[in-house]
C-alpha positions in Angstrom: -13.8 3.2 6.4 -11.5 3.7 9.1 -8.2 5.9 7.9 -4.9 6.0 9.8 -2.5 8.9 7.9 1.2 8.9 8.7 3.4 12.0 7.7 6.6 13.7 9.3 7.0 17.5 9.4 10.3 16.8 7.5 9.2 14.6 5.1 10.3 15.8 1.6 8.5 13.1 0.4 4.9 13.7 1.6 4.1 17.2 3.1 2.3 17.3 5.9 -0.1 19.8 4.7 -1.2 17.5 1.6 -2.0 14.8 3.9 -4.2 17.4 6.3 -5.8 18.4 2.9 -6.5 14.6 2.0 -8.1 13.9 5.5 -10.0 16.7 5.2 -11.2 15.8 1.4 -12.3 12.1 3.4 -14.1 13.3 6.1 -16.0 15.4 3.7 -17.0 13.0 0.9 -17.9 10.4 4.1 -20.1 13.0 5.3 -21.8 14.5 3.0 -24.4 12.0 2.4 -26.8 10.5 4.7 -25.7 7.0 3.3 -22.5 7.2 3.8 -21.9 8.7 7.3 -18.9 8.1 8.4 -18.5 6.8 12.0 -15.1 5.5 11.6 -12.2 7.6 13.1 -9.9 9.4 9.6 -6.8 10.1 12.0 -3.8 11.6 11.1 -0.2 11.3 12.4 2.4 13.8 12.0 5.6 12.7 13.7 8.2 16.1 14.3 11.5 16.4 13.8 12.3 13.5 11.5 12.2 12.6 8.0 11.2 9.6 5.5 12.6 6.2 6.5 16.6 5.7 7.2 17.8 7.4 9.3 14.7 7.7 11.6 15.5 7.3 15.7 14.6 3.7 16.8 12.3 5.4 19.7 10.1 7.0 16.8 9.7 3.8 14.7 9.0 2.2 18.2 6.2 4.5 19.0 4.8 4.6 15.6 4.4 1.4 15.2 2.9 1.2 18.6 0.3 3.3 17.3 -0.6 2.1 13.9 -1.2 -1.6 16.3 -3.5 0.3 18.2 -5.4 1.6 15.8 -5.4 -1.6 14.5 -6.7 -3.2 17.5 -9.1 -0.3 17.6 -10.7 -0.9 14.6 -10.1 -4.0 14.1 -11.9 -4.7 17.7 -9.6 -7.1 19.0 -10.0 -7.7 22.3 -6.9 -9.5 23.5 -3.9 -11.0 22.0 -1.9 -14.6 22.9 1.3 -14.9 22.5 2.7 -18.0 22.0 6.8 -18.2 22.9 
């Protein structure tokens, strides 16, 4: 199961260290047995210097979405995209 985490270092919602914690927690139960290796990336993201939601810079939802499509794409294994206008 392929894992994309998102956090900020601000976030009084979700702490960045739970989510490290979590991850870690993953990639352990995934590994532990032989049957259920994991060989699917558990990333996380921890954006700095910003918050949860409003009042977040458009250039840092910009970039995180940019990323959550690409790890989309990744895992998803899409090779190219059409758009139609």
């Amino acid at each position: 199961m392929a894992t994309l985490l998102l956090t900020a270092d601000c976030d009084d919602r979700v702490v960045p260290a739970h989510i490290l914690k979590y991850a870690a927690q993953l990639y352990y139960v995934f590994n532990t047995d032989e049957k259920t290796h994991q060989r699917n990336p558990i990333l996380v993201r921890v954006e700095r210097q910003t918050g949860h939601g409003f009042g977040k810079p458009i250039n840092k939802i910009i970039d995180e979405y940019a990323d959550i499509y690409c790890f989309l794409y990744r895992v998803l294994r899409i090779n190219s995209i059409t758009i139609n206008v």
